[in-house]
C-alpha atoms as a printed R data frame, in Angstrom:
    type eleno elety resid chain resno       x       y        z
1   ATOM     1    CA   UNK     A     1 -15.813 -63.050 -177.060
2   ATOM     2    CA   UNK     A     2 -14.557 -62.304 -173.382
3   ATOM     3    CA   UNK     A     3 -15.482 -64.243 -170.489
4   ATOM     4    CA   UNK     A     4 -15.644 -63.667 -166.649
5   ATOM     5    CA   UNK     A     5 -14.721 -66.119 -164.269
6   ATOM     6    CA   UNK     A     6 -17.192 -67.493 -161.702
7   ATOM     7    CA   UNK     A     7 -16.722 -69.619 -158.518
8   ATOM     8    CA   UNK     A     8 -19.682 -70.561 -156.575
9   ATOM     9    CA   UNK     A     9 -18.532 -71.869 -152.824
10  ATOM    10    CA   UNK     A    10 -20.405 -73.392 -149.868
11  ATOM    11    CA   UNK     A    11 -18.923 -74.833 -146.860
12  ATOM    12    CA   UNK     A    12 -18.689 -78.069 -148.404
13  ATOM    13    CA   UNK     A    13 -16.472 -77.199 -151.430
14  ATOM    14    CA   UNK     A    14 -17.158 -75.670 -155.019
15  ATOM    15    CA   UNK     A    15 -19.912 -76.056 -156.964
16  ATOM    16    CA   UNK     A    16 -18.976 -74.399 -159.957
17  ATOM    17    CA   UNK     A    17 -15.260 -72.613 -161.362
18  ATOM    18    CA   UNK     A    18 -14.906 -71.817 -164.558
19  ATOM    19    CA   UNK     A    19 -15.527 -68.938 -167.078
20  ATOM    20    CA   UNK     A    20 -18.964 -67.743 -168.384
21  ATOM    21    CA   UNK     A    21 -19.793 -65.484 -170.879
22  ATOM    22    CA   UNK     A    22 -22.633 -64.024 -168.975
23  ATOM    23    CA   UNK     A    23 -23.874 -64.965 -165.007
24  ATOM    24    CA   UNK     A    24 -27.131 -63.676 -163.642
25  ATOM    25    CA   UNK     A    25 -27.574 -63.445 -160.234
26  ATOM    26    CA   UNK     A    26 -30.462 -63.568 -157.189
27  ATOM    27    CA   UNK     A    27 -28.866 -59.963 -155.393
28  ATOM    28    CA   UNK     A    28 -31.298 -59.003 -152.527
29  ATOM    29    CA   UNK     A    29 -32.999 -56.258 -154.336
30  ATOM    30    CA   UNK     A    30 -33.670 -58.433 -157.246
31  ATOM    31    CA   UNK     A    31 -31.834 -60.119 -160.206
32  ATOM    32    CA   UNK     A    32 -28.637 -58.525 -161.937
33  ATOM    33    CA   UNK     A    33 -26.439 -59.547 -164.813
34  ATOM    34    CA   UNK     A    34 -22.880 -59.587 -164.580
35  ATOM    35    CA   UNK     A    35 -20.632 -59.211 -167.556
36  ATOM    36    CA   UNK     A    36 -16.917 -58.940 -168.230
37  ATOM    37    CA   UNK     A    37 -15.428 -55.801 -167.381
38  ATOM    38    CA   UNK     A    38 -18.228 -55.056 -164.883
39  ATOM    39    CA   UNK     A    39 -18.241 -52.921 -162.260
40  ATOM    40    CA   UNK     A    40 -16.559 -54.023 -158.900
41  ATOM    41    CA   UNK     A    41 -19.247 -54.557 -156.087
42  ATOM    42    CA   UNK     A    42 -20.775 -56.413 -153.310
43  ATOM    43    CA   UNK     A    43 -24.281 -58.048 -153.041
44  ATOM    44    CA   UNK     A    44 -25.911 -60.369 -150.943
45  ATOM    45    CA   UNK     A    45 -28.007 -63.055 -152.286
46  ATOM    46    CA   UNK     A    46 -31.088 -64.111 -151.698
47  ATOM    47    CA   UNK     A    47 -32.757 -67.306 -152.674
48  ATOM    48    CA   UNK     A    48 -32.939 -68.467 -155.716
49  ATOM    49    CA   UNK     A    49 -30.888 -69.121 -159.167
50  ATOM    50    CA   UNK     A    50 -27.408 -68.472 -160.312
51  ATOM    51    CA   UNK     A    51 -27.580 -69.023 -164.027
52  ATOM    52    CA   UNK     A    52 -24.512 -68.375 -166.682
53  ATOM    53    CA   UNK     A    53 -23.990 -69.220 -170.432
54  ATOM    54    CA   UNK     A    54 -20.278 -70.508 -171.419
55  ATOM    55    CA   UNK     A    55 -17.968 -69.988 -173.849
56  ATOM    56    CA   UNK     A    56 -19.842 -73.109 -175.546
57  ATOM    57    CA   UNK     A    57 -23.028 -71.652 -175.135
58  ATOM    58    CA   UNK     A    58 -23.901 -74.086 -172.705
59  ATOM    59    CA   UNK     A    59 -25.960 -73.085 -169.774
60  ATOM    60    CA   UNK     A    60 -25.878 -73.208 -166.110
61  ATOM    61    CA   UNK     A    61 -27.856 -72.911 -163.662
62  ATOM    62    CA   UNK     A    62 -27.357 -73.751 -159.762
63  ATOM    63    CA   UNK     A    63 -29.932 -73.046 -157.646
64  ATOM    64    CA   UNK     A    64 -28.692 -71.292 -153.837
65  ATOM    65    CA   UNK     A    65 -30.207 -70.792 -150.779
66  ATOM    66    CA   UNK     A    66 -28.352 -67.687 -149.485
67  ATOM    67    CA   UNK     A    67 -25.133 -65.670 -149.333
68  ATOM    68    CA   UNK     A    68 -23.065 -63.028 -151.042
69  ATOM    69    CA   UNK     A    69 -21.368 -62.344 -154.148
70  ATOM    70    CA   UNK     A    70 -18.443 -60.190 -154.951
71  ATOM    71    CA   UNK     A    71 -17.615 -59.022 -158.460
72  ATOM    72    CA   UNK     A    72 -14.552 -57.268 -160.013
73  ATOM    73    CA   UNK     A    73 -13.604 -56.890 -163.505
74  ATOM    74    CA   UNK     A    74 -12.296 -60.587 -164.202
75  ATOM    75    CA   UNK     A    75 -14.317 -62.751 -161.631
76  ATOM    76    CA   UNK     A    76 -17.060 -63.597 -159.744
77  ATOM    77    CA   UNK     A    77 -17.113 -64.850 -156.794
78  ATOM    78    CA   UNK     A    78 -20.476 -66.347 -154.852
79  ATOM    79    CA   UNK     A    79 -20.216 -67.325 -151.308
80  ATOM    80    CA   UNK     A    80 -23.404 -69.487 -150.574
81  ATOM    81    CA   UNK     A    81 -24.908 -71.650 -147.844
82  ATOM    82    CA   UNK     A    82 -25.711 -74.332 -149.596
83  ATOM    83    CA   UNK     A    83 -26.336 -74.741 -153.827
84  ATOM    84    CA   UNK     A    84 -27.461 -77.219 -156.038
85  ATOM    85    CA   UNK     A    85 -26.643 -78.341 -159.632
86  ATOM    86    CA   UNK     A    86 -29.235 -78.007 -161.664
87  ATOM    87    CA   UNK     A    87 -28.365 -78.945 -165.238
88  ATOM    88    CA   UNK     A    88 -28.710 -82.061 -166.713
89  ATOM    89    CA   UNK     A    89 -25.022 -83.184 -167.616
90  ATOM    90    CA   UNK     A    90 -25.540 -86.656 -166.495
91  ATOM    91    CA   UNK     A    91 -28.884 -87.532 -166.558
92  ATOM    92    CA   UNK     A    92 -29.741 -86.674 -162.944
93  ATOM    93    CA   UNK     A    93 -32.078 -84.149 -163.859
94  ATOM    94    CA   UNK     A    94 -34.830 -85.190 -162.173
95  ATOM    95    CA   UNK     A    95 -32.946 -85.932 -158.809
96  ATOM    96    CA   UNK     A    96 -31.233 -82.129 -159.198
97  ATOM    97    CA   UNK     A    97 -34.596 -80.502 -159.317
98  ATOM    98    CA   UNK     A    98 -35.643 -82.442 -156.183
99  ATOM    99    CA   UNK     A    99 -32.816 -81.280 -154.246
100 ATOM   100    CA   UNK     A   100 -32.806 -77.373 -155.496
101 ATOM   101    CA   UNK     A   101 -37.200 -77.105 -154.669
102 ATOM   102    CA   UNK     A   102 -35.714 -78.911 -151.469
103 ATOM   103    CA   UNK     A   103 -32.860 -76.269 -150.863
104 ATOM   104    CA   UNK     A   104 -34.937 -73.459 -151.854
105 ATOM   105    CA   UNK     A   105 -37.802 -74.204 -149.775
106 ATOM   106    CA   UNK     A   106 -35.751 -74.662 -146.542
107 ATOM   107    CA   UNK     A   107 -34.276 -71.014 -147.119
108 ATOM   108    CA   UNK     A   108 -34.975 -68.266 -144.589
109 ATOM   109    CA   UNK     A   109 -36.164 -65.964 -147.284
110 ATOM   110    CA   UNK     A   110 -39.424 -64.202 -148.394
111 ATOM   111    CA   UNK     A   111 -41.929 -66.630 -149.704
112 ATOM   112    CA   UNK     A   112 -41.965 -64.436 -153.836
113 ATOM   113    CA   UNK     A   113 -38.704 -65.329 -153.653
114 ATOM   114    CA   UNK     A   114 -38.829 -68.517 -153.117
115 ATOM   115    CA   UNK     A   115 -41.771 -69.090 -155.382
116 ATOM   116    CA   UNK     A   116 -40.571 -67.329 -158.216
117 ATOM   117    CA   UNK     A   117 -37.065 -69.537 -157.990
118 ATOM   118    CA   UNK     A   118 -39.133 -72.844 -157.714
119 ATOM   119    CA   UNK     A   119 -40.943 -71.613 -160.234
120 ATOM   120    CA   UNK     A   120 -38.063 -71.245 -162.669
121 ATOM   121    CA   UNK     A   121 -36.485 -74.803 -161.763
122 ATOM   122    CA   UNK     A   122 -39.984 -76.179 -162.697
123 ATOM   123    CA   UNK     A   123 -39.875 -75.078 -166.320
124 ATOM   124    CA   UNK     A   124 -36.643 -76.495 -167.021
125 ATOM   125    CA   UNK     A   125 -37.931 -79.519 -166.572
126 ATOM   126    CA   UNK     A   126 -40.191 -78.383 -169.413
């Protein structure tokens, strides 16, 4: 199967670079999917979660509080304010879903968007 890649940035560095198989994103006017071979455009983000499944099937998910994201063909590319990890790859689950309700609630967005991205973060602790 194809992959895309996708780089999420903040000021402080990369959070994620790597290739997904699929990447949904928070756009403005709601969520979108992004697969290979899609469509070149440019969205801004709102608040809320940045989720992708690998080649490995593994999933994803980094929660953002802002920015924009440009797609072409072969790669995505999010430029955020700030993100956080989600996924547990270490253990730190717990500590990661602090940070993102943290991140999320700080953001200078509308309040369904913000619930609705908390929201998701608090069943994968489920």
């Amino acid at each position: 199967m194809s992959t895309i890649k996708l780089e999420i940035v903040t000021p402080q560095g990369v959070i994620y670079d790597g290739d997904v198989k699929v990447a949904t994103l928070c756009g403005k006017d709601g969520e979108f999917g992004v697969l290979p071979g899609h469509a070149s455009l440019v969205s801004l983000l709102d608040a809320g979660l940045i989720s992708a499944t690998t080649d490995d099937n593994k999933e994803i998910v980094v929660a953002i509080n802002g920015g924009y994201a440009k797609v072409s063909e072969d790669k995505i590319s999010c430029i955020v304010d700030g993100a956080v990890v989600v996924t547990d790859e270490e253990g730190e689950l717990t500590e990661s879903l602090k940070k993102a309700k943290e991140l999320l609630k700080s953001a200078q967005s509308s309040d369904t968007a913000i619930a609705a991205a908390v929201s998701k973060i608090e069943s994968i602790k489920k």
